[in-house]
Each structure stands twice: as structure tokens, then as C-alpha cells.
C-alpha positions as CSV (number, residue, x, y, z in Angstrom):
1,X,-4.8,31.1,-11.2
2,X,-1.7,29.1,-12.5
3,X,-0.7,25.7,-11.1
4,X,2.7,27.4,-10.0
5,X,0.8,30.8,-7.8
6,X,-1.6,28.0,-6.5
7,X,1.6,26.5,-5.0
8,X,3.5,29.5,-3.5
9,X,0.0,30.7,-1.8
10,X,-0.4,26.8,-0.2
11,X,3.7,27.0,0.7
12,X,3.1,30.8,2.3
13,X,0.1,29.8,4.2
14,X,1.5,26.3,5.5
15,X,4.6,28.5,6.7
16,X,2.6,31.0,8.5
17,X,0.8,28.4,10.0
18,X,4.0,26.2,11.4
19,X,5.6,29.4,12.4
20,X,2.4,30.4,14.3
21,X,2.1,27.0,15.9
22,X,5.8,26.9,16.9
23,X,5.8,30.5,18.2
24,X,2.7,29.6,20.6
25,X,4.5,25.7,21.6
26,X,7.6,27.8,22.5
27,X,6.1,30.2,24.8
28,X,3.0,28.0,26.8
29,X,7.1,26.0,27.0
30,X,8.7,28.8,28.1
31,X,6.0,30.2,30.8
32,X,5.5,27.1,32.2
33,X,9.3,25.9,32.8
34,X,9.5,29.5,34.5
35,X,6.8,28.6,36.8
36,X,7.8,25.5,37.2
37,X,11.6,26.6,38.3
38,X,9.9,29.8,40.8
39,X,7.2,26.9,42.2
40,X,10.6,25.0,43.4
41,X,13.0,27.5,44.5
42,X,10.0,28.9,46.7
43,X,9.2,25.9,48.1
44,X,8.7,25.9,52.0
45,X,10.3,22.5,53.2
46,X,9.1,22.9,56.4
47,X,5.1,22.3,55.9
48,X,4.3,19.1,57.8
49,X,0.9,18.9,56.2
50,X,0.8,15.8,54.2
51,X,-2.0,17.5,52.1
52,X,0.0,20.1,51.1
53,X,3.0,17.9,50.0
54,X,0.6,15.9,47.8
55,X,-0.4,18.9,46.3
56,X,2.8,20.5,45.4
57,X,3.9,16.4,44.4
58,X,0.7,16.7,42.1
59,X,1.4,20.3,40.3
60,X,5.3,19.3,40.2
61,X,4.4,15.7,38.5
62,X,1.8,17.4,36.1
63,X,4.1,20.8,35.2
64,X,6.7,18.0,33.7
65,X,4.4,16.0,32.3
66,X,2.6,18.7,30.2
67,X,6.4,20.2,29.7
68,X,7.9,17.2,28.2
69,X,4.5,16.0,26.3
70,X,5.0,19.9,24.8
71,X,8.9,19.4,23.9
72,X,7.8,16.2,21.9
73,X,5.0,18.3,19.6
74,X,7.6,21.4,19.3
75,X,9.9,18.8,17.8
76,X,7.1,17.3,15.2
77,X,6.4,20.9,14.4
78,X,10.3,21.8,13.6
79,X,10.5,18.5,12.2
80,X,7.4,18.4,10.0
81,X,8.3,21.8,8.5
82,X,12.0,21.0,8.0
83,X,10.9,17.8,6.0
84,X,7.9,19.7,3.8
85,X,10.9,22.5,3.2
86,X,13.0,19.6,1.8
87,X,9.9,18.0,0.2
88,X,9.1,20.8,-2.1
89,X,12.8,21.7,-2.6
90,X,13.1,18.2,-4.7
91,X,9.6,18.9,-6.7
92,X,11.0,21.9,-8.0
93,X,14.4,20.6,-8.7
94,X,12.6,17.6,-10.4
95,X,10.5,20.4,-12.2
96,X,13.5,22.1,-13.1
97,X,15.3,19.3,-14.7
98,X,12.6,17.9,-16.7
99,X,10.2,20.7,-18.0
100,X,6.9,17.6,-18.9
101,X,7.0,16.9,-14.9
102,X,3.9,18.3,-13.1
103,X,4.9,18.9,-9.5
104,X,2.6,17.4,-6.9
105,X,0.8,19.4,-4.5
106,X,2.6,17.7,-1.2
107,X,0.3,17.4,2.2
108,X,1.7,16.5,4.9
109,X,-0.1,15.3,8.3
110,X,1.3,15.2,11.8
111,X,1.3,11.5,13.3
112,X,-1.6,11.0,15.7
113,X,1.2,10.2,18.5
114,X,2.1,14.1,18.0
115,X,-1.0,15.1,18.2
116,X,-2.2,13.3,21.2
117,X,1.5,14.3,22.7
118,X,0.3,18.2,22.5
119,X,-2.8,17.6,23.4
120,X,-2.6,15.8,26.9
121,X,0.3,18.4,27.1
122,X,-2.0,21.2,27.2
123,X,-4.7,19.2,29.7
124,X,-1.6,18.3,32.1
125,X,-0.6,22.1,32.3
126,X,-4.4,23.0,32.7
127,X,-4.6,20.7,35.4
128,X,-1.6,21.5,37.1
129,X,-2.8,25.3,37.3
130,X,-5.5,23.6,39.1
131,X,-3.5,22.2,41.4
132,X,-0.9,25.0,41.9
133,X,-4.3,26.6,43.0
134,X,-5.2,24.0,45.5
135,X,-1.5,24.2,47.1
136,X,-1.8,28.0,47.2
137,X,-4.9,27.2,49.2
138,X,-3.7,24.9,51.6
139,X,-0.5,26.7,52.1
140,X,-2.4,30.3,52.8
């Protein structure tokens, strides 16, 4: 296998990998802003039960939480692929110009702040299906 098809299978697979990533970020963002705007328009103001209140409070807190924690690692992903697009677009056109340049194989890693921002986004909309649970519970 040549230097140049080793590159285009590494490229294809990183894309279909960011694309795949994105995709999924996009809808758990999508699903849970829907539930999160039904949760509030359905919202009984009249329950007296300060149980009840805590536990809508608690699935309200941790639906934006796990929301905005998710926005932040859709942006990294967007970003990070825009910037390895642009990253392999000056390799070739360094390639191209000079014909003795070997281009380098470029990896690039998400910062561990991204990571940990997807992460705890996923655990805060886990737990807040929890709690949307709870408040179904308690408002039954």
C-alpha cells in the first residue's frame, strides 16, 4: 500500500467517524431540548408539594446542564474536523509545490476539557431522566 492510499483510507475513516459522532451529539441535542421545552410548557404551576417542585427544579437544572455541556463537545467536534480539513489541505499543497516533501500523517486529539464536557453531558441527561422519573412519580 502507497504512502498516498494509506492517507486517503486514514482521511475517509476519520471523516466517517466525526460525521458519526456529530450526527449522534446533534440528535441526544435535539431530543433532549424537545423534552426539555414539553417538560416546561406542561408544567402544572399549581402543585403545592415542595417535593415535587424540587424535582422538577432538579430535572430542569440537569436537562440544561447536560444540554449546554453537549453544545460545548458538538462545537469541538465541528471544530476539530474543520481544522484537520485545513490541516491536510496545506500538506498537500506543500506536497504539491515541492515534490521531495513527504507529507505527515496528522493526528489530532480532542482537549481533555472536551472530552470531560461530553462526558458529564451525557451523565447529567441520564440523571435528569432519573429525575423526570421521580417527578412523574410524585406528580401521579
Amino acid at each position: 500500500m502507497t504512502f498516498e492510499k494509506t492517507l486517503e483510507t486514514y482521511v475517509e475513516t476519520k471523516n466517517k467517524s466525526n460525521e458519526f459522532k456529530t450526527s449522534f451529539i446533534k440528535q441526544v441535542l435535539l431530543m433532549s431540548t424537545t423534552l426539555l421545552g414539553i417538560l416546561i410548557s406542561l408544567h402544572d404551576k399549581t402543585i403545592n408539594s415542595t417535593c415535587t417542585q424540587i424535582a422538577f427544579s432538579v430535572t430542569l437544572i440537569l436537562l440544561s446542564l447536560g444540554i449546554l455541556l453537549l453544545s460545548i463537545g458538538l462545537y469541538e467536534q465541528v471544530h476539530s474536523h474543520n481544522k484537520l480539513a485545513l490541516d491536510y489541505w496545506e500538506e498537500f499543497r506543500k506536497h504539491a509545490s515541492d515534490i521531495t516533501y513527504n507529507p505527515k500523517i496528522i493526528v489530532q486529539y480532542p482537549l481533555k476539557i472536551y472530552l470531560l464536557c461530553q462526558k458529564y453531558g451525557y451523565v447529567s441527561l441520564m440523571i435528569s431522566v432519573i429525575s423526570l422519573t421521580i417527578y412523574g412519580i410524585l406528580i401521579a
